[in-house]
C-alpha positions in Angstrom: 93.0 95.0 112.2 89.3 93.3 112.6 88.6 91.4 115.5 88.2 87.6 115.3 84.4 86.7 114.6 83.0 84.2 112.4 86.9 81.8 113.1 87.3 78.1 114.4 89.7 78.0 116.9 90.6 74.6 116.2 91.7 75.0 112.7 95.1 76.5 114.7 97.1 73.7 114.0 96.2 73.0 110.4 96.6 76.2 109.6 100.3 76.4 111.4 101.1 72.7 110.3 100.7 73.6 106.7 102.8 77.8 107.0 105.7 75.4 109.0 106.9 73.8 106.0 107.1 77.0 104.0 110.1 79.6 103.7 108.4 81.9 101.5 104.7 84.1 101.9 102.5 81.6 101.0 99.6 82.8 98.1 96.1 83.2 99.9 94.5 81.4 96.8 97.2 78.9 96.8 96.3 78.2 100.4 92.8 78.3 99.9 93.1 75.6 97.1 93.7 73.5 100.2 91.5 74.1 102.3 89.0 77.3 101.9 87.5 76.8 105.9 91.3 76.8 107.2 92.0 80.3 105.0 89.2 82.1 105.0 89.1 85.8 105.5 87.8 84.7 108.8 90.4 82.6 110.1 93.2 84.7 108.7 92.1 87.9 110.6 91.8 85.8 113.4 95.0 84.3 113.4 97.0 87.3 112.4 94.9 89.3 115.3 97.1 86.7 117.9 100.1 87.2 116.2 100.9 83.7 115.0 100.3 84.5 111.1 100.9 87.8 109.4 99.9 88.9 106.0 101.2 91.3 102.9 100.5 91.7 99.4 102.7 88.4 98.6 100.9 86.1 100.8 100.7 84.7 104.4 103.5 83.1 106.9 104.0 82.6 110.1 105.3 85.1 112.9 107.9 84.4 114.9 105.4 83.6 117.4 103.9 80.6 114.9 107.0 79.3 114.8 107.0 78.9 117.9 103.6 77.1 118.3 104.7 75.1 115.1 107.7 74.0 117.3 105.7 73.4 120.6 106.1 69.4 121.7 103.0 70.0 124.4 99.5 70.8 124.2 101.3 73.2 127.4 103.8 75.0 125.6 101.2 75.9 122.8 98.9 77.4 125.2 102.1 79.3 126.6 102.7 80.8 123.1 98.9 82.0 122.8 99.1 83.4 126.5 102.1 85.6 126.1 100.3 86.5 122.4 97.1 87.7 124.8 99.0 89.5 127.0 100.2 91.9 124.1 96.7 91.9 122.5 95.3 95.1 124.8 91.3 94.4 124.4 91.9 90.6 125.8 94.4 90.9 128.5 92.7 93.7 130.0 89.4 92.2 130.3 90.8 89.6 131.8 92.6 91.6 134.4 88.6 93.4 134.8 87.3 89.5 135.1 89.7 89.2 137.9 90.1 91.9 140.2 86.3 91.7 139.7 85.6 88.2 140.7 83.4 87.2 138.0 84.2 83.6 137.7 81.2 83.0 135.6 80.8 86.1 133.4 78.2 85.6 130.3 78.3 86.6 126.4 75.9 89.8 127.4 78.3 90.6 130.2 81.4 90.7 128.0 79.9 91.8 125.1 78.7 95.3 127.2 82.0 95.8 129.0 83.8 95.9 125.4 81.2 97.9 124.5 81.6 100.5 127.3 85.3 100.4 127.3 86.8 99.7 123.8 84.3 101.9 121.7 87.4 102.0 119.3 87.4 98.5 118.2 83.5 97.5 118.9 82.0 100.4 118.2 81.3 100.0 114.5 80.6 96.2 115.0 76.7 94.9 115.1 75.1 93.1 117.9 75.8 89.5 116.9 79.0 90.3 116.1 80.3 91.8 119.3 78.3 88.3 120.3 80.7 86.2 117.4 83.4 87.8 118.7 83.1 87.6 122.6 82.2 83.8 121.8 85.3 83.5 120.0 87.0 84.7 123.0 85.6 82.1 125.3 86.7 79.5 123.4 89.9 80.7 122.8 90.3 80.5 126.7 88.7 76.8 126.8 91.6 76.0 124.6 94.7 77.0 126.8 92.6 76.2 129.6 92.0 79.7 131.1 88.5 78.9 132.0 85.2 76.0 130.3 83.2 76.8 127.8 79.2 76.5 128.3 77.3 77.3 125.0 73.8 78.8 125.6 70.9 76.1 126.4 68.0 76.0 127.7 67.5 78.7 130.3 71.8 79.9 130.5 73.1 82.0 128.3 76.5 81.5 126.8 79.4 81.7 129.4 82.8 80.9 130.4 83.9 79.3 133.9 86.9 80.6 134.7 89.7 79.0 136.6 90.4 81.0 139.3 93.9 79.8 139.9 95.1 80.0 136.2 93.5 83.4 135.8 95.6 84.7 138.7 98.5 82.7 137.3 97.9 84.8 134.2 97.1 88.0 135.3 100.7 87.9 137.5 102.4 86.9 134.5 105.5 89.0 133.0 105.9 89.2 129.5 109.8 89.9 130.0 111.9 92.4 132.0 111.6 95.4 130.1 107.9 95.5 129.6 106.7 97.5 132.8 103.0 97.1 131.9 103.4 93.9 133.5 105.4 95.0 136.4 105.4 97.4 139.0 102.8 99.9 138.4 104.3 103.2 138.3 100.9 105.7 139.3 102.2 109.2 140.3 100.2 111.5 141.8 102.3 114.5 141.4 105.4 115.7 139.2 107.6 115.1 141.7 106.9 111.7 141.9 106.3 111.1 138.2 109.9 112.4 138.2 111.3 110.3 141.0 109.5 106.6 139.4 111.0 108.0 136.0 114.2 107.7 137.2 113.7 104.5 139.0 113.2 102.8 135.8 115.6 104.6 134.1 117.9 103.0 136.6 116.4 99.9 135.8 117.0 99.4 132.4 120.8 100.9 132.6 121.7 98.6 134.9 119.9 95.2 133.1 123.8 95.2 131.8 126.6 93.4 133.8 128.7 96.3 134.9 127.2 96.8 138.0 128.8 99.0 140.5 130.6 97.2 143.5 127.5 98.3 145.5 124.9 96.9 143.4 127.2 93.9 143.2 127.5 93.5 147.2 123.3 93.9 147.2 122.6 91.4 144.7 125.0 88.9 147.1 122.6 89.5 150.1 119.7 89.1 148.6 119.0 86.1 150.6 120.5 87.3 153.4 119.8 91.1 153.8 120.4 94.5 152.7 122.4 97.4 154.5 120.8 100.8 154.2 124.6 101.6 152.1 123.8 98.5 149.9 119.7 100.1 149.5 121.6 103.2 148.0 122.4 101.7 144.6 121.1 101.4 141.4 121.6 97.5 141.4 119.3 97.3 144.8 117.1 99.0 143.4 115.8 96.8 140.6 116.6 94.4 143.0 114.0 95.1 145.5 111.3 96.1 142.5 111.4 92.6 141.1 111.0 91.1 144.4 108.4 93.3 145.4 106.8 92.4 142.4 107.7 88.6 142.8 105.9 88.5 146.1 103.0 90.3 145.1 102.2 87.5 142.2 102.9 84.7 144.1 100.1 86.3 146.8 97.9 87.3 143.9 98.0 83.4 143.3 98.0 81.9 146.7 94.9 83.8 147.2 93.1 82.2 144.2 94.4 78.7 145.1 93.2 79.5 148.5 90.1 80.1 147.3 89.7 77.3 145.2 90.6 75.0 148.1 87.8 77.0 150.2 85.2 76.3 147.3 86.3 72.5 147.1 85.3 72.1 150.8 82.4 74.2 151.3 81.0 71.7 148.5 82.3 68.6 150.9 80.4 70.1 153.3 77.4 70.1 151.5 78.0 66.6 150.6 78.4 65.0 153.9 75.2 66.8 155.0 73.4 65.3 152.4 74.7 62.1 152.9 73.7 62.3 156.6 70.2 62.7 155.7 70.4 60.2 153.2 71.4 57.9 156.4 68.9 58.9 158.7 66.2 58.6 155.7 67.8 55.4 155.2 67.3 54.2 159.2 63.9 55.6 159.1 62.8 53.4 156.3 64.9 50.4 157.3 63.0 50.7 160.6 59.5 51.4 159.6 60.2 48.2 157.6 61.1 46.0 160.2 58.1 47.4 162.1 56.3 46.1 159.2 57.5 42.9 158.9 56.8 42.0 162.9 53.3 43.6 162.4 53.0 41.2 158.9 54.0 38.3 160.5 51.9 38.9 163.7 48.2 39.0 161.4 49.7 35.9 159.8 49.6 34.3 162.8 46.8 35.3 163.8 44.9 34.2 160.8 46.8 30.7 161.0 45.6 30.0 164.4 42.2 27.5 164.5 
């Protein structure tokens, strides 16, 4: 599957509007006969690269994702649909977990443009130069939409960029897509057999026990979970998966305290910056009110002295 280029992201909800009301694939040139911009090649290979529209030899329709964005009542919960789309599409969500633990809040076409370049020689590496740029500005505005970051277009003397939100990146990037998809939880690196052997079984123990019949000591460590665990309770299954997700739970809500932190660190450093100014817009201010005054008595004292016989 191509990546998205030459696409307008806002022709989402036409397209998704129009595939709702249909139960059946959909004929491209029946589609195109109402709209050719909507269902162009363009847009359909970037819809059906975020998984909201798919396509076979009978037409297009809508993924179960689509129908969830068709059935969205928020601006919110459409962006939420697109978000958990990204975090299965591997090119997007891991350059936004390189933008991230990277701190580049501000990264440019060029910048983008090289790390796909350098890292996912599999889907760029055929592409020309504009349109790895098409495509990386397709991506920016894809995250202006669910509000992942703003949109600057090139002008004079910036290139194109994105500023991201710090906060919702982190929010992002700490996101689960559900409890059986470890990508997105603990990360499991051995650095020996033994220990790939020992994290294998961890999750194996995991996913047997996402079922309800839990052994009485799994049961007794799930109670204490807000109280406490005895080493006897730690040797279960049940505590097990129990101490992973909250591991894991902690570590995202640090991952976005941090960024919230920071954002609140950013907001007054430019205060700061503020109230200086305005300081020295005061004194100027006294200065000039003062010279003024001086002035005026000097004014009034020639005009006396030229009134006088």
């Amino acid at each position: 599957m191509g990546l998205p280029i030459q696409a307008d992201i806002t022709d989402i909800d036409n397209i998704v509007d129009f595939l709702s009301s249909k139960i059946k694939e959909t004929p491209l040139e029946e589609a195109q006969k109402v709209n050719k911009k909507w269902f162009s090649d363009n847009s359909i290979v970037a819809f059906e690269f975020l998984g909201l529209i798919e396509r076979n030899a009978m037409g297009i329709k809508l993924t179960d994702e689509g129908r969830n964005y068709a059935n969205a009542q928020t601006e919110k919960e459409k962006n939420e649909v697109i978000i958990l789309n990204i975090k299965k599409i591997k090119l997007y969500d891991t350059t936004l977990e390189y933008l991230h633990h990277n701190q580049k809040p501000t990264p440019t076409k060029a910048e983008v443009g090289s790390y796909w370049n350098d890292s996912f020689r599999d889907k760029v590496g055929e592409l020309t130069e504009e349109q790895i740029s098409a495509a990386v500005l397709f991506f920016f505005r894809l995250l202006d939409k669910i509000g992942l970051g703003k949109f600057v277009i090139a002008g004079r003397g910036r290139e194109s960029h994105i500023i991201l939100d710090n906060v919702k990146l982190a929010e992002y990037v700490t996101k689960k897509l559900d409890k059986f998809d470890f990508s997105s939880q603990v990360k499991f690196e051995s650095t020996s057999p033994e220990e790939e052997k020992s994290q294998s079984d961890v999750k194996e123990a995991i996913l047997l026990n996402d079922s309800n019949d839990y052994s009485p000591s799994s049961l007794r460590a799930l109670s204490k979970l807000q109280i406490g665990l005895s080493w006897k309770d730690l040797d279960s299954d049940g505590a097990k998966k129990l101490i992973i997700e909250k591991l894991d739970d902690l570590q995202q809500e640090n991952t976005v305290l941090k960024a919230k932190v920071e954002k609140v660190n950013i907001v007054d450093r430019e205060n700061a910056v503020l109230l200086e100014k305005n300081k020295n817009l005061s004194n100027i201010n006294i200065v000039r009110t003062s010279v003024n005054s001086i002035g005026g008595i000097i004014l009034g004292a020639n005009f006396g002295i030229i009134e006088s016989p």
